[in-house]
C-alpha positions in Angstrom: 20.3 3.1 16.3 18.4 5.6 18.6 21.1 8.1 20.3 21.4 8.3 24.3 20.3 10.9 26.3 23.9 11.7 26.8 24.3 11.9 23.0 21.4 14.2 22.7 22.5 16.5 25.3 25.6 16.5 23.9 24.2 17.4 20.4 21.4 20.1 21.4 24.5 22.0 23.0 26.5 21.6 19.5 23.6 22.6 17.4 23.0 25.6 19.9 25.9 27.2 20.0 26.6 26.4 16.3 23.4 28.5 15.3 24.5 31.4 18.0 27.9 31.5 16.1 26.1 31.3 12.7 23.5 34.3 14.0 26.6 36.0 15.5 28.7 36.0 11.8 26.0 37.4 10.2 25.7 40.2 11.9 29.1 41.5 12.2 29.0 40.7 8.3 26.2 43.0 8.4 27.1 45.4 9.8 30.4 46.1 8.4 28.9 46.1 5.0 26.7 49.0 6.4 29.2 50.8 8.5 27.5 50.5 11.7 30.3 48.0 13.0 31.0 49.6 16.8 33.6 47.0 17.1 37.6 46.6 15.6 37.7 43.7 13.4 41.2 41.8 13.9 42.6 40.1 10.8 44.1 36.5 12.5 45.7 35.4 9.5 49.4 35.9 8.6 50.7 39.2 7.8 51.1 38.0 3.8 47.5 37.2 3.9 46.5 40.6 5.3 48.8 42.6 3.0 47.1 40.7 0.0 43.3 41.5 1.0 41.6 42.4 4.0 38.3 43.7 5.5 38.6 47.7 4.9 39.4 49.3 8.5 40.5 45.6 9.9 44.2 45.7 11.9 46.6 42.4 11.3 46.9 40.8 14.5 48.5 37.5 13.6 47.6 34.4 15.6 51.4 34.2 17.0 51.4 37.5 17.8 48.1 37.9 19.7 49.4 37.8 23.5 51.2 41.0 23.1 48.4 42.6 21.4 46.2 41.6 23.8 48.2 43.8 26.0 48.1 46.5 23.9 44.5 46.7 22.9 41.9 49.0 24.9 39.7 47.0 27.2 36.9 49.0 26.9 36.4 47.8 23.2 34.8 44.8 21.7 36.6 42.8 19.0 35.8 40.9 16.7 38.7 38.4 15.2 38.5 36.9 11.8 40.8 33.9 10.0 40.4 31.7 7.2 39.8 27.4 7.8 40.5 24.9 5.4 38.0 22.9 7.6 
């Protein structure tokens, strides 16, 4: 069965912005394993998980929790949040 135009649309967006996530991951990756990261990683995950391993230099802003840190955290930064998926 040949997809509609819709369809494609619809996929060419999903694709797209799945490689721009993709490209995006690999270099923050990057560049925390080289120490150029100009950015604050922010460990999503509960604060158990963080306590038992994190990314070196990374602060534990759990999911529940991220409104008020939002308020707390300089605007003139950029972040970078990371989480685990058992998707």
């Amino acid at each position: 069965m040949k997809p509609s135009p819709e369809q494609l649309t619809r996929l060419k967006t999903y694709y797209e912005a799945k490689l721009f996530g993709e490209v995006e991951i690999n270099a923050v990756k990057h560049k925390v394993q080289d120490g150029r990261g100009v950015f604050v990683l922010l460990d999503a995950r509960p604060r158990e998980a963080f306590l038992a391993g994190h990314i070196p230099g990374a602060l534990s802003v759990p999911v529940d929790q991220t409104a008020e840190a939002v308020k707390r955290l300089a605007a003139d930064r950029q972040y970078v949040t990371y989480c685990w998926s058992h998707t």
